[in-house]
VOVEXNU-873431 format. One record per residue (C-alpha): residue number from 1; chain; x, y, z. Coordinates in steps of 0.001 Angstrom, whole numbers, plus 500000, padded with zeros to 6 digits. Layout:
BEGIN
+------+------+--------+--------+--------+
! voke ! fiba !   east !  north !     up !
+------+------+--------+--------+--------+
!  NUM !    A !      X !      Y !      Z !
...
+------+------+--------+--------+--------+
This chain:
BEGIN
+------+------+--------+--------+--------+
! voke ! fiba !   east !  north !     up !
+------+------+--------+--------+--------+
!    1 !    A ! 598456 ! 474936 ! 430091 !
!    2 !    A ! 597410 ! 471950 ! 431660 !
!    3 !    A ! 596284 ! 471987 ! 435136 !
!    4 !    A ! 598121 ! 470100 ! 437763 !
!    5 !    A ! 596692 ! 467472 ! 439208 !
!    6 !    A ! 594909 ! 467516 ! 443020 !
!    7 !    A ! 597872 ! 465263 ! 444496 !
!    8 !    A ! 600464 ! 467652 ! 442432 !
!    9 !    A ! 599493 ! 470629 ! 444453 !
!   10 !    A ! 599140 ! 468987 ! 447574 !
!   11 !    A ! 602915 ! 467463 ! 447556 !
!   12 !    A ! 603901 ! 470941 ! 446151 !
!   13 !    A ! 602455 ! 473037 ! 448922 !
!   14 !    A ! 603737 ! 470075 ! 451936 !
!   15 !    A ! 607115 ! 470234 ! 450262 !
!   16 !    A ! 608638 ! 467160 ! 448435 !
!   17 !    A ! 607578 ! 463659 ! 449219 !
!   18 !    A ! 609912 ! 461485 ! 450880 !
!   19 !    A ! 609469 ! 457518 ! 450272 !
!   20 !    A ! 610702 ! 455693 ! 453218 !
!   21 !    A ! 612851 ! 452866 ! 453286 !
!   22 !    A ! 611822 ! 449478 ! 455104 !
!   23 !    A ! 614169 ! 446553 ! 455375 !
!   24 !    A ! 613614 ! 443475 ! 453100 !
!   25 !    A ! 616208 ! 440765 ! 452295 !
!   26 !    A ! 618711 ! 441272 ! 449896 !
!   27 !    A ! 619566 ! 438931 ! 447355 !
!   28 !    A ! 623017 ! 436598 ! 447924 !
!   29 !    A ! 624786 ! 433786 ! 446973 !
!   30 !    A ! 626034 ! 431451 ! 448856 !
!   31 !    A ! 629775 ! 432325 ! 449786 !
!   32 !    A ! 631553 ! 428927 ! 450211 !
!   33 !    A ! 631063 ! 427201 ! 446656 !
!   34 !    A ! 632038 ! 430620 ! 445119 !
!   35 !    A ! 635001 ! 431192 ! 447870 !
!   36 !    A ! 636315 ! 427538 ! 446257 !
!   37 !    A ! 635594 ! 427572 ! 442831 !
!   38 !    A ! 637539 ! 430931 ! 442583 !
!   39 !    A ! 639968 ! 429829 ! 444685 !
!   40 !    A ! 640669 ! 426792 ! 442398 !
!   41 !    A ! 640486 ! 429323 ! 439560 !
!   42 !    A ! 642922 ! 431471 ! 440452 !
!   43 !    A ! 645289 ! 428234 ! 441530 !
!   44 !    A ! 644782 ! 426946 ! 437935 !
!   45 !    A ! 645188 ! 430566 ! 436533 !
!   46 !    A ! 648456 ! 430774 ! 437884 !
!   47 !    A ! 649678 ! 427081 ! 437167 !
!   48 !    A ! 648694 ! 428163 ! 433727 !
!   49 !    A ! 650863 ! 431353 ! 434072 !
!   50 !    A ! 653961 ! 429586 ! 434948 !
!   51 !    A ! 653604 ! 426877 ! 432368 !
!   52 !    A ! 653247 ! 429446 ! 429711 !
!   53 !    A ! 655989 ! 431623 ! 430710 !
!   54 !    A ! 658229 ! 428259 ! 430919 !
!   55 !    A ! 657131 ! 426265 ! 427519 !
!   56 !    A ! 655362 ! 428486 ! 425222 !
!   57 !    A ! 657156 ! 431920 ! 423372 !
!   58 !    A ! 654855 ! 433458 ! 420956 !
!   59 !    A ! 651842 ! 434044 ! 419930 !
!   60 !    A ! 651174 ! 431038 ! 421426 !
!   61 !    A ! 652262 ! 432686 ! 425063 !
!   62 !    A ! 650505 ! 435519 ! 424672 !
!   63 !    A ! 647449 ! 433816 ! 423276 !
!   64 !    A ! 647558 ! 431600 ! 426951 !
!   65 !    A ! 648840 ! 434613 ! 429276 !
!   66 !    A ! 646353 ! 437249 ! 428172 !
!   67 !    A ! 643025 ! 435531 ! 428727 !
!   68 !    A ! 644198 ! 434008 ! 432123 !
!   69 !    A ! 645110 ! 437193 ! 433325 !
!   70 !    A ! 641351 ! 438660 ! 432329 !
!   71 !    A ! 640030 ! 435597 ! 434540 !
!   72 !    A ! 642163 ! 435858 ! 437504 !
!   73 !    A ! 641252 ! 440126 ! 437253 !
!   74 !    A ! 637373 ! 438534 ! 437078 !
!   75 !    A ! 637557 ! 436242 ! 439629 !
!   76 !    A ! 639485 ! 438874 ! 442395 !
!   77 !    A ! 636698 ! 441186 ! 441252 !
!   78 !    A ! 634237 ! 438422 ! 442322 !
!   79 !    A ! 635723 ! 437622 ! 446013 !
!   80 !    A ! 635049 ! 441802 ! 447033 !
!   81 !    A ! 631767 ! 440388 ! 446474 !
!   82 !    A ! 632235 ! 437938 ! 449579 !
!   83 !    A ! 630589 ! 439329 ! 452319 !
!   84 !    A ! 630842 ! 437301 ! 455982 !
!   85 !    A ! 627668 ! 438141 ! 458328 !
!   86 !    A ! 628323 ! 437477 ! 461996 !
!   87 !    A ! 625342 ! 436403 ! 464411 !
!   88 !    A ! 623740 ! 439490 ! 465874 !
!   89 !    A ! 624969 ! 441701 ! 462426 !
!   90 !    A ! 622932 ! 442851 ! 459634 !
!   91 !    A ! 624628 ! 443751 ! 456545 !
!   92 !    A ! 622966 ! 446620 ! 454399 !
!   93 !    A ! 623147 ! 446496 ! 450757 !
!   94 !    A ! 623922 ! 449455 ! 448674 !
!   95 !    A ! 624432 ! 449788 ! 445322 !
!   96 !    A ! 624612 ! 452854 ! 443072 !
!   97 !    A ! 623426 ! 454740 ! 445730 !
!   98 !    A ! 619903 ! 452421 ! 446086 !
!   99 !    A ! 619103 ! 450518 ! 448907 !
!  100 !    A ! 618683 ! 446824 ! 447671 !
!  101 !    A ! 617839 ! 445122 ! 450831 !
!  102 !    A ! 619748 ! 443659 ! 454297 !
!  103 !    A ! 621518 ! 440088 ! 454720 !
!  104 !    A ! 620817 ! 439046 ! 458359 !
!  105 !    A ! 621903 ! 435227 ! 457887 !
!  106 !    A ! 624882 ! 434377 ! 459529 !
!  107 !    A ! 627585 ! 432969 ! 457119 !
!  108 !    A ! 629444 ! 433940 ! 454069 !
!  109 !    A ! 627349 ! 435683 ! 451182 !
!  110 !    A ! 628063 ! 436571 ! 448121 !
!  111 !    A ! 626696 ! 439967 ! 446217 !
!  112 !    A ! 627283 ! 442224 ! 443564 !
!  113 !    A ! 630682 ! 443545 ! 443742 !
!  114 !    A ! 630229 ! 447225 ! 443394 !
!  115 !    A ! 627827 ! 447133 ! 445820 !
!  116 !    A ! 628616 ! 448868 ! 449645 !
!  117 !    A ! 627846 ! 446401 ! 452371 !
!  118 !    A ! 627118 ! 448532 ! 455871 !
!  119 !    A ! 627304 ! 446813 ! 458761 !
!  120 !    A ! 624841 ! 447535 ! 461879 !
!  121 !    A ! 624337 ! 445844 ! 465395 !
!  122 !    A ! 620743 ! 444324 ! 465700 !
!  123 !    A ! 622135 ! 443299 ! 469363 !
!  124 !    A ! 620485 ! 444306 ! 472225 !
!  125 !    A ! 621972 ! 447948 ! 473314 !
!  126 !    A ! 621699 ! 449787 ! 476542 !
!  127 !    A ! 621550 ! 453496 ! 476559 !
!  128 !    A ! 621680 ! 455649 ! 480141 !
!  129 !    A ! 620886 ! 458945 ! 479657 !
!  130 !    A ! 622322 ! 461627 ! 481506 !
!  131 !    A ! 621019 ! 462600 ! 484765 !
!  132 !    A ! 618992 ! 465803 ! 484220 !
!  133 !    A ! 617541 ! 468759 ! 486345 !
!  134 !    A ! 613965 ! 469489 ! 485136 !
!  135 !    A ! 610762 ! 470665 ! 487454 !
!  136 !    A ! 608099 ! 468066 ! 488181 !
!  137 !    A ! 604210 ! 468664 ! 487772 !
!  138 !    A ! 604252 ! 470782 ! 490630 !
!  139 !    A ! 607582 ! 473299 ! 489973 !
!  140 !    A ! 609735 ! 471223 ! 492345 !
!  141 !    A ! 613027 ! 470940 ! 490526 !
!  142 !    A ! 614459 ! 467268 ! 490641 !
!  143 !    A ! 616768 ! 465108 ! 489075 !
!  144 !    A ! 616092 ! 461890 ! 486944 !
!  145 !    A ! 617615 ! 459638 ! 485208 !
!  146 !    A ! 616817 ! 456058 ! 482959 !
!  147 !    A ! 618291 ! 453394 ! 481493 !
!  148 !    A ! 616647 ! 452413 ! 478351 !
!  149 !    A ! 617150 ! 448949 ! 476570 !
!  150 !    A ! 616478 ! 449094 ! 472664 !
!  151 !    A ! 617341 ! 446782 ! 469682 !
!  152 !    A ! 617489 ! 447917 ! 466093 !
!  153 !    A ! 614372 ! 445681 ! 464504 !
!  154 !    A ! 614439 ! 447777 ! 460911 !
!  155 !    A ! 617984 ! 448219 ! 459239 !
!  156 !    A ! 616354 ! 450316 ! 456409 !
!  157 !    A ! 614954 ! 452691 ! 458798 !
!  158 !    A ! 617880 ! 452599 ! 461202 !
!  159 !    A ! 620089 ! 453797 ! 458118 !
!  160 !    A ! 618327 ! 455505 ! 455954 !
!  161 !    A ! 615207 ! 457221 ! 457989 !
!  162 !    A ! 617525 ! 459132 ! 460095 !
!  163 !    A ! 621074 ! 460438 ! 459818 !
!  164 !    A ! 622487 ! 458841 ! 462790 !
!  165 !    A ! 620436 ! 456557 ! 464526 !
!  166 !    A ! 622184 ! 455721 ! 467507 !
!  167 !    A ! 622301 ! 459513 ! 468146 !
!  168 !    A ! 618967 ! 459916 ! 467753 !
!  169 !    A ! 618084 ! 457455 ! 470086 !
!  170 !    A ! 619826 ! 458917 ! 473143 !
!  171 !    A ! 618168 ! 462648 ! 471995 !
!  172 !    A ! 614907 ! 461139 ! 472132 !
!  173 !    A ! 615522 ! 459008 ! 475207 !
!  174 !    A ! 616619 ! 462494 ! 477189 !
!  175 !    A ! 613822 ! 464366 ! 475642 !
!  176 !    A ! 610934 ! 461686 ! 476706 !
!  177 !    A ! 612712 ! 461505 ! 480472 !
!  178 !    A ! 612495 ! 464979 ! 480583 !
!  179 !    A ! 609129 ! 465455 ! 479723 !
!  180 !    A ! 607537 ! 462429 ! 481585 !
!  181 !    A ! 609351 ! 464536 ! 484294 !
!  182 !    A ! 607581 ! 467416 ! 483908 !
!  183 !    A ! 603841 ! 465296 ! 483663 !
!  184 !    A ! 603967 ! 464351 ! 487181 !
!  185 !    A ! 604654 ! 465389 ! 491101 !
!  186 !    A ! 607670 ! 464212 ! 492569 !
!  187 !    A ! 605089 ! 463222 ! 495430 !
!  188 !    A ! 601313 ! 463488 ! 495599 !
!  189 !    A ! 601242 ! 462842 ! 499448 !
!  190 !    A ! 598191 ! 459986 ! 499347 !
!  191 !    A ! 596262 ! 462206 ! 496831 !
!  192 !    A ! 595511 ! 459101 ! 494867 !
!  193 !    A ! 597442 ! 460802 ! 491543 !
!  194 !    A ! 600502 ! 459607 ! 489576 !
!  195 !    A ! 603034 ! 460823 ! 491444 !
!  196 !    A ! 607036 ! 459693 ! 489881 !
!  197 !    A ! 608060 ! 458055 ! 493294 !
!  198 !    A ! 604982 ! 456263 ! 494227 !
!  199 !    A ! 604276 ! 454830 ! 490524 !
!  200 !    A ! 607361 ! 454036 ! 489240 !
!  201 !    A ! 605797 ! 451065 ! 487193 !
!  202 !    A ! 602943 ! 452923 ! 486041 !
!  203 !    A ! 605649 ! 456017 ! 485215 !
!  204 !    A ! 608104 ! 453557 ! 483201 !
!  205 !    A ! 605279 ! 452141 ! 481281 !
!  206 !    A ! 604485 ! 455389 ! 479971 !
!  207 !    A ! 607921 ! 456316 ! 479156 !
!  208 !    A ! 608861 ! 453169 ! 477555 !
!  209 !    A ! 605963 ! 454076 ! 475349 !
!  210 !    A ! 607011 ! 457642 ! 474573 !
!  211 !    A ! 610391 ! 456550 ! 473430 !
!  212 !    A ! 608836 ! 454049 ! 471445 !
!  213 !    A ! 606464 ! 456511 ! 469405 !
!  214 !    A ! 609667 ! 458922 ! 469146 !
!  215 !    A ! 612177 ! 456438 ! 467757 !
!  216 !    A ! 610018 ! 454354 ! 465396 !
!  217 !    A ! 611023 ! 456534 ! 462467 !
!  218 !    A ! 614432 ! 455076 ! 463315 !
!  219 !    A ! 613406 ! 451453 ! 463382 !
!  220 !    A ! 614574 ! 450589 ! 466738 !
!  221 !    A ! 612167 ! 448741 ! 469232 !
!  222 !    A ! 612207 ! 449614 ! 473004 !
!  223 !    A ! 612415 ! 446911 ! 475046 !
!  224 !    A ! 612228 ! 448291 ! 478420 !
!  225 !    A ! 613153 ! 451647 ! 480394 !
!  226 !    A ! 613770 ! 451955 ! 484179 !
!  227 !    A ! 614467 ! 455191 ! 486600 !
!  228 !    A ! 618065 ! 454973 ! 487485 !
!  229 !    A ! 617931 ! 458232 ! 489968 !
!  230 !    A ! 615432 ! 460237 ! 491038 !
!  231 !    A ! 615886 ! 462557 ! 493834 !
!  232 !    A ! 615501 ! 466036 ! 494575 !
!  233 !    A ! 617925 ! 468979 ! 493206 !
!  234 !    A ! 620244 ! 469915 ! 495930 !
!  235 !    A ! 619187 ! 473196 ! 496806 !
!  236 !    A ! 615944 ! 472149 ! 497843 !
!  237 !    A ! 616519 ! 468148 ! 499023 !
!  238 !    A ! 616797 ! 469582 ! 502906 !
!  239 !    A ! 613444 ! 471247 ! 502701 !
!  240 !    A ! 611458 ! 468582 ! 501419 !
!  241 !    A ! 613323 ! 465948 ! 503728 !
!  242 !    A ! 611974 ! 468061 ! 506617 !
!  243 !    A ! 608628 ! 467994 ! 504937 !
!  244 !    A ! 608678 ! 464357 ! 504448 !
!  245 !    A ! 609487 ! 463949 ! 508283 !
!  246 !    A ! 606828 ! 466252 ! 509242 !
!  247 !    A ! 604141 ! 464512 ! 507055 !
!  248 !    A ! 605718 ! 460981 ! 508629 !
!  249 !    A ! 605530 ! 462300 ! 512469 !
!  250 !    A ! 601873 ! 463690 ! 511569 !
!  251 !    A ! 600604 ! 460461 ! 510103 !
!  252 !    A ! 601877 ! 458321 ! 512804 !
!  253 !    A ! 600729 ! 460872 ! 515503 !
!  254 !    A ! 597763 ! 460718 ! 513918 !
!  255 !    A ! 597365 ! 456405 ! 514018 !
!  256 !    A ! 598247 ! 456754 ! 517510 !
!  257 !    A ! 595814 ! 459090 ! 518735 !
!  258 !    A ! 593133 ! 456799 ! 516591 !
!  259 !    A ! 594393 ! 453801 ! 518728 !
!  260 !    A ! 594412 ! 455359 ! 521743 !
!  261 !    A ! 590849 ! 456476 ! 521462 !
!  262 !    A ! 589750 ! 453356 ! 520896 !
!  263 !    A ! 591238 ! 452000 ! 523593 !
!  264 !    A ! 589803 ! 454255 ! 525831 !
!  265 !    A ! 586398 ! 453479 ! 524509 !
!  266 !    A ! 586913 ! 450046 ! 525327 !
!  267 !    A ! 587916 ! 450169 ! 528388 !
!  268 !    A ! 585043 ! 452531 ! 529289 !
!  269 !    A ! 582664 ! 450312 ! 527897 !
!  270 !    A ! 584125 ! 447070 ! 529484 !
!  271 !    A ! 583754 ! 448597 ! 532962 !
!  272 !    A ! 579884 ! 449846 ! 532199 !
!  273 !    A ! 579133 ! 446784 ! 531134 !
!  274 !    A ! 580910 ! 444216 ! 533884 !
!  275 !    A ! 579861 ! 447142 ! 536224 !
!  276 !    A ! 583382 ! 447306 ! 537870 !
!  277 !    A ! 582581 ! 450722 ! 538529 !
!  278 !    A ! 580434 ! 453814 ! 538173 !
!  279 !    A ! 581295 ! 456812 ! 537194 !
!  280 !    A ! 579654 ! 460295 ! 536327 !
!  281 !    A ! 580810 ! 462421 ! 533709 !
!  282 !    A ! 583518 ! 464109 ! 535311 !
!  283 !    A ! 585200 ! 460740 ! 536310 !
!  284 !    A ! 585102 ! 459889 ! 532689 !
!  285 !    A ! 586445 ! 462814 ! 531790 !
!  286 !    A ! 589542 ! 462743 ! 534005 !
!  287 !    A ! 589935 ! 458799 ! 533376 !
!  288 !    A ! 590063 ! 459585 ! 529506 !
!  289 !    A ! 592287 ! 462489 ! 530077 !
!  290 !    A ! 594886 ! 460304 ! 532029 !
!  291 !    A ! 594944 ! 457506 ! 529616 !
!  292 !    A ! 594959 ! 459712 ! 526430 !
!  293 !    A ! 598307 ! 460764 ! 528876 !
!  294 !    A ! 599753 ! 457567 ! 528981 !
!  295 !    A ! 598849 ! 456225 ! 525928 !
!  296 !    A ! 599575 ! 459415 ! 523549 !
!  297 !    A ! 603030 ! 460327 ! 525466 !
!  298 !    A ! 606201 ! 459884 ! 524109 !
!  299 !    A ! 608017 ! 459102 ! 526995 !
!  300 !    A ! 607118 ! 457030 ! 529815 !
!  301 !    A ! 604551 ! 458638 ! 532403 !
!  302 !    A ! 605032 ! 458500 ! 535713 !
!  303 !    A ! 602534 ! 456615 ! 537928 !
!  304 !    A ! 600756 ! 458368 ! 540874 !
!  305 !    A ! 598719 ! 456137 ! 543366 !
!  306 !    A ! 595709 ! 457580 ! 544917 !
!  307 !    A ! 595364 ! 456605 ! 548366 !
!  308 !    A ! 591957 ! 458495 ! 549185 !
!  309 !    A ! 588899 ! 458370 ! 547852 !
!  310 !    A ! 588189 ! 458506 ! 544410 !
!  311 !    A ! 587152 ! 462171 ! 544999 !
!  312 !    A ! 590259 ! 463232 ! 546710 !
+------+------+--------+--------+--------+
């Protein structure tokens, strides 16, 4: 027994190979010139009928009826050939179960008649997914959503390279949303990371990217995705809104306290240096401490005039 060859046992151990199908234009007539020339066939075929019936008997009669009747039976069999294409339609071309190419032209077309023309949409689609719960990087459950805008670019793909594309677009759309979800943190806080909230063009580059890998078995071309919703779940939306305030009161706290100690050091430094006044230590210390008062507080301080000395 003859060995098998290398390639043999490498498609026998993968399983059975699969040759995909990529669109190329089918082969067509143009529709009009056949649309009249059967047309004035059948109009002569059945001027011819009702002559015979009325003047010939026969052999002669049958001899006319017969043959006109094969032609007219030809000719209808001929217009199921007619196939119209609409702008924005592709028109797949089946026959005998074999995929003979895709008529994109607009217009009337002509092909073989036993052939099954399927129509698909090259339009531009939109698809929004359905808003889902997942965690983010950090365990936070949220809830996202996107609104992805696609186009079919390959009609042999699109119908033959998956079982139903337009289903399989929205899977893979919800699957890539969910796990770009799950790659990031809601919110980083200033930690210089991707974070979903603070990135969102970084974030929809990436997942316009994902779907694209996913769906190109289908033939279908992203042409942009955007977040419609992102949020936090429910159950947790109060505690991180308290969070959020805290880190806002904090970080403006914080820029106030940094202005307000500048502003002290200039206006100790201004008086050393015009020599308004001199104080020791102690004096500085109390002046800082009552403008780090007035300037820090968050209500408005109430002014005190000393009428002694400055020591009193």
């Amino acid at each position: 027994m003859a060995a098998e060859a290398p390639e043999a046992q490498v498609a026998s151990r993968q399983g059975p190979v699969i040759r995909e199908v990529t669109e190329y234009e089918a082969r067509s007539l143009a529709g009009v010139p056949v649309l009249i020339v059967g047309s004035i066939i059948i109009l002569a075929g059945v001027v011819l009928l009702a002559f015979a019936a009325a003047k010939l008997t026969g052999v002669a009669q049958a001899a006319t009826i017969w043959p006109v009747i094969i032609v007219l039976i030809l000719d209808f069999i001929l217009f199921r050939g007619l196939t119209p294409v609409v702008a924005g339609e592709g028109r797949a071309v089946q026959l005998f179960g074999s995929y003979r190419g895709t008529i994109r032209t607009p217009g009337l077309h002509c092909v073989n008649p036993f052939s099954i023309r399927r129509a698909v949409s090259v339009r531009v689609r939109n698809l929004e997914t359905q808003i889902a719960k997942v965690n983010d990087a950090d365990g936070n459950p949220i809830e996202i959503a996107a609104v992805v805008v696609w186009q079919v670019k390959d009609t042999g793909r699109a119908l033959y390279g998956v079982d139903d594309f337009v289903r399989f677009v929205g899977i893979q759309c919800e699957t890539a949303v969910r796990h770009i979800a799950g790659s990031y943190a809601y919110d980083t806080r200033g930690s210089g990371e991707l974070s979903l909230r603070d990135n969102a063009d970084e974030i929809t580059q990436r997942l316009s990217g994902e779907i694209a890998n996913r769906v190109a078995r289908a033939g279908v071309q992203i042409i942009e995705s955007r977040l419609t919703r992102l949020s936090y779940a429910p159950e947790i939306a109060q505690a991180m809104l308290r969070q959020q305030q805290a880190n806002a009161v904090v970080g403006a706290r914080t820029r106030i306290v940094e202005g307000a100690v500048g502003m002290v050091q200039l206006a100790l430094q201004r008086l050393e240096d015009e020599g308004v006044v001199q104080l020791d230590e102690e004096r500085k210390a109390a002046m800082v401490s009552n403008l780090l008062v007035v300037l820090c507080s968050e209500q408005a301080t109430q002014q005190v005039v000393n009428t002694g000395s400055l020591y009193q």
